[in-house]
C-alpha positions in Angstrom: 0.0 0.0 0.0 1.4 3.3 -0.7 0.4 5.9 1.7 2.0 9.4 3.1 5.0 11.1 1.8 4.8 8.4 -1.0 1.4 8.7 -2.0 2.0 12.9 -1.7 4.3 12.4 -4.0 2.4 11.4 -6.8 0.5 14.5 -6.7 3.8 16.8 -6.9 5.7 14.6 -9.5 2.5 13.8 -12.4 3.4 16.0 -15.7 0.1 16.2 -17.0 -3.4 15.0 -15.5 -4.5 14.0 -12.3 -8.3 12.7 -12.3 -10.0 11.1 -9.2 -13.2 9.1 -9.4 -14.9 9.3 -5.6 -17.7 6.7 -5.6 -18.6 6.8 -1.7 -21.3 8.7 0.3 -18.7 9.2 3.3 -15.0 9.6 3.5 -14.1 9.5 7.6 -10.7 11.6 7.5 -9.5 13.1 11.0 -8.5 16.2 9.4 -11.5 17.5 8.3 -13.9 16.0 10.9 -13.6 19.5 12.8 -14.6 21.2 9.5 -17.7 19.0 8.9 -19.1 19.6 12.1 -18.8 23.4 12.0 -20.2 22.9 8.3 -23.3 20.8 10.1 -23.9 23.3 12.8 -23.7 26.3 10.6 -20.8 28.0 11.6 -17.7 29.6 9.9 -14.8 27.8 9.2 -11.4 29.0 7.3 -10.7 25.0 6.5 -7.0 25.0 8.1 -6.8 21.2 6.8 -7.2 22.3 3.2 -5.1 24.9 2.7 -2.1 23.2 1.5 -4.1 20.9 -1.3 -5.4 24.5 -2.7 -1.4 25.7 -2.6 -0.8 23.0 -4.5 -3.3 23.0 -6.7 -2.3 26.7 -7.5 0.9 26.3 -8.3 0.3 22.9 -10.5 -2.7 25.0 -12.3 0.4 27.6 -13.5 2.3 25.3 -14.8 0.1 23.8 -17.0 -0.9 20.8 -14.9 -4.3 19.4 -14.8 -6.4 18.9 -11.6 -10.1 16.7 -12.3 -12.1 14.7 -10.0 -15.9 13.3 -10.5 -18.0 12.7 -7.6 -20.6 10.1 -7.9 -23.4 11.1 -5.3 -26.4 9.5 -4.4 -29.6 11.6 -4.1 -30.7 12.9 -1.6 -27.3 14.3 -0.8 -25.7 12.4 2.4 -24.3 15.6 5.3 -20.7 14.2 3.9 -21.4 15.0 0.1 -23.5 18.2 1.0 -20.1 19.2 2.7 -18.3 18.0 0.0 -20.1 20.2 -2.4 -19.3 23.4 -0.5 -15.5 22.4 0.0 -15.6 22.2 -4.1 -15.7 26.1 -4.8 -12.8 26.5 -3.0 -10.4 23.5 -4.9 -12.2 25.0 -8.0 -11.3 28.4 -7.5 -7.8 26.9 -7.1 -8.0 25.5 -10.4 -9.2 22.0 -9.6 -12.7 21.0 -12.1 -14.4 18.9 -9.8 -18.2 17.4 -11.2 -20.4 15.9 -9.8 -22.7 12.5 -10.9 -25.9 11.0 -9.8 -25.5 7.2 -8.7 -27.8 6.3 -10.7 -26.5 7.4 -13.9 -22.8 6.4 -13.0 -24.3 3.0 -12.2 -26.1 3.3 -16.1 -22.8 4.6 -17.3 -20.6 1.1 -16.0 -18.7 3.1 -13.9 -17.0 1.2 -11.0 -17.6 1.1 -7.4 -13.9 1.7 -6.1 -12.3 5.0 -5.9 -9.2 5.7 -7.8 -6.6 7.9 -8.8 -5.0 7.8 -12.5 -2.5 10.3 -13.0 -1.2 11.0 -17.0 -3.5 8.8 -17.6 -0.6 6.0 -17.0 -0.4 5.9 -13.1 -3.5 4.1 -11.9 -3.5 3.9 -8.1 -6.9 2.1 -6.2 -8.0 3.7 -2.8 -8.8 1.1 -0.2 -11.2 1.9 3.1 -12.0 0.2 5.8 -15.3 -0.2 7.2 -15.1 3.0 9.0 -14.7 5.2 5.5 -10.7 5.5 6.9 -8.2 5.5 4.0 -6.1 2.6 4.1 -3.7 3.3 1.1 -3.5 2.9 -2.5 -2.6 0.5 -4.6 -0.4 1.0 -7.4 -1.8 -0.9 -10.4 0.5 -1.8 -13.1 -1.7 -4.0 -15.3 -1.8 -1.9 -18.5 -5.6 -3.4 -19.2 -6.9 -1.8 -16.3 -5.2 1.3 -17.1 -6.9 1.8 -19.8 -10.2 0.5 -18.3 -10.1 3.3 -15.9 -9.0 5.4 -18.3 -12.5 4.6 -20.5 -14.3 5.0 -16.9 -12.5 8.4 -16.1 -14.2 9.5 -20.0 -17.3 8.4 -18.9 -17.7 10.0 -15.9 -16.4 13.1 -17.1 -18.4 12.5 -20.0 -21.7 12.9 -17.8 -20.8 14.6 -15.1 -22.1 18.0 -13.7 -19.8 21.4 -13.2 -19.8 21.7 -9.3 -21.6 25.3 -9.9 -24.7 23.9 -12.1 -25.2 20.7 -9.6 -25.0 23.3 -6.5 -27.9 24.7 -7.9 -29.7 22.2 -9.0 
């Protein structure tokens, strides 16, 4: 499994692209716990845990490099994705695109039900989670088929996915 410094890496070393597909109503990560409470009870919050993905982001988004991630939700929104969907205007404003996907139509698409990372459309690493919606690691596949399978399902999603803005309005 490749987690921490090593998995950070891959996000400061692709050339090109970096797509995630997120297939899950909940994500249970310490960090932003504090965040999604405040977000629950109404109140203010500056995100402290996210500040350093939207430095990133920035500088990857001047140098040419690509930030994309499609969400696949179910309906009606679970608290986690309604959080998720406010988090998005600030890693889009960053220069992220992130787009979001009813479960249904992902589901009609063939899309898969495992979260993923494929960076230059070459690098495919699989997310694993535990019962508890904890990131365990990911999994580096090298299996050129299955690159290229999630590199159909990454078309597809994006394909018919909604811009964060028009599915906040919705």
């Amino acid at each position: 499994m490749i987690t921490g410094d090593e998995f950070g890496q891959l996000f400061r070393t692709f050339k090109h692209t970096a797509f995630r597909l997120e297939v899950r109503d909940r994500y249970d990560a310490s960090y932003e716990n504090a965040s999604l409470a405040k977000f629950l009870n109404g109140e203010e919050d500056d995100l402290p845990w996210m500040q350093d993905w939207l430095a990133m982001i920035r500088e990857a988004t001047k140098r040419g490099r690509r930030f994309a991630r499609v969400r696949v939700v179910s309906t009606p929104l679970s608290d986690y994705s309604r959080f998720g969907v406010w988090c998005a205007q600030f890693t889009n404003e960053a220069g992220e695109d992130i787009r979001y996907l009813e479960r249904e139509r992902a589901d009609a698409a063939g899309l898969p039900d495992h979260d993923y990372w494929l960076f230059d459309s070459s690098t495919l690493i699989r997310m694993h989670f535990n019962e508890g919606d904890e990131f365990l690691g990911g999994e580096l596949v090298e299996d050129l088929a299955a690159v290229v399978q999630h590199s159909h399902w990454r078309d597809a999603a994006w394909h018919h996915a909604v811009r964060r803005d028009d599915f906040a309005t919705e």
